[in-house]
N, C-alpha and C positions, 0 to 999 in steps of 0.2 A: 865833475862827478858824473859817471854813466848814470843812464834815465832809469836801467834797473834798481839802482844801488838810491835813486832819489823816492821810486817809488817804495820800496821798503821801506826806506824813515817816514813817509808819508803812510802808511799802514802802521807802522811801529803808534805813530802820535797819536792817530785815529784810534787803537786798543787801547789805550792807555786811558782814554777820554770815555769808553763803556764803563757803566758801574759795574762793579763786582757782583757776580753769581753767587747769591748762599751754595755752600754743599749741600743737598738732602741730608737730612738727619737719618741714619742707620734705621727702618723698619718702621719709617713713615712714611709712605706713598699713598696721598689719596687720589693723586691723579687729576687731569685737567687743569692742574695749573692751583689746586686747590692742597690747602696745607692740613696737617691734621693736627688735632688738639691736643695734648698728651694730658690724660685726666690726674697726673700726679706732680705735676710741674704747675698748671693753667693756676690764671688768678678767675676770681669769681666772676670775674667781668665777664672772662672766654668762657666759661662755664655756661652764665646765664644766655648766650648766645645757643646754646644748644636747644632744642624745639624738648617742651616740656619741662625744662630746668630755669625754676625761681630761685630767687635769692638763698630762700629756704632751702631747695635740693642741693642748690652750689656748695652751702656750706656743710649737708651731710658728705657730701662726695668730698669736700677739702678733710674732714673732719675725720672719714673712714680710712682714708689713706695708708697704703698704698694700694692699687687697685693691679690686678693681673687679666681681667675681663672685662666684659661692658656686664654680663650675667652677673658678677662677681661684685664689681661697683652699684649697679638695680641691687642685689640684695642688700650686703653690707653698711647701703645709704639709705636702705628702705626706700627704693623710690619705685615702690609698688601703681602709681598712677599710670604711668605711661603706657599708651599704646602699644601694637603692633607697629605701626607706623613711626611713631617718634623713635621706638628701640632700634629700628632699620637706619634711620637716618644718622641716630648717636653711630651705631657702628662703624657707619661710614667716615663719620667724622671724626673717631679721637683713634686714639693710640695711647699705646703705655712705654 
């Protein structure tokens, strides 16, 4: 066998042995390696992960579904508490 034709099957096995790459989800990019939340899929868990959001906001936000904003889910879930700060960082992190 030529040494091109060996090195090929020896990258061929090499690919084969990488795990598979998720696709990005269609008009979810948070960038840096970081995934976004989608607030109308999420279980409460991911939810409560959000800075600001207890057990209690997780389940108005499950509860108001479905959401088309972060403006739109703060109202509908009344979650009148949160900062300036915490509503910059939910933005950043979910998606619908």
């Amino acid at each position: 066998m030529p040494l091109t034709n060996a090195w090929h099957l020896v990258n061929q096995a090499k690919a084969a042995e990488q795990p598979a790459v998720p696709e990005p989800v269609e008009g979810m990019d948070a960038g840096a390696g970081q995934s976004l939340i989608n607030v109308n899929t999420a279980a409460k868990s991911e939810l409560v992960s959000l800075p600001g959001i207890g057990p209690a906001s997780a389940d108005a936000i499950i509860d108001s579904r479905p959401h088309e904003s972060v403006q739109g889910m703060i109202e509908s879930a009344n979650l009148t508490r949160l900062d300036e700060t915490d509503v910059d960082i939910i933005t950043n992190s979910v998606g619908f």
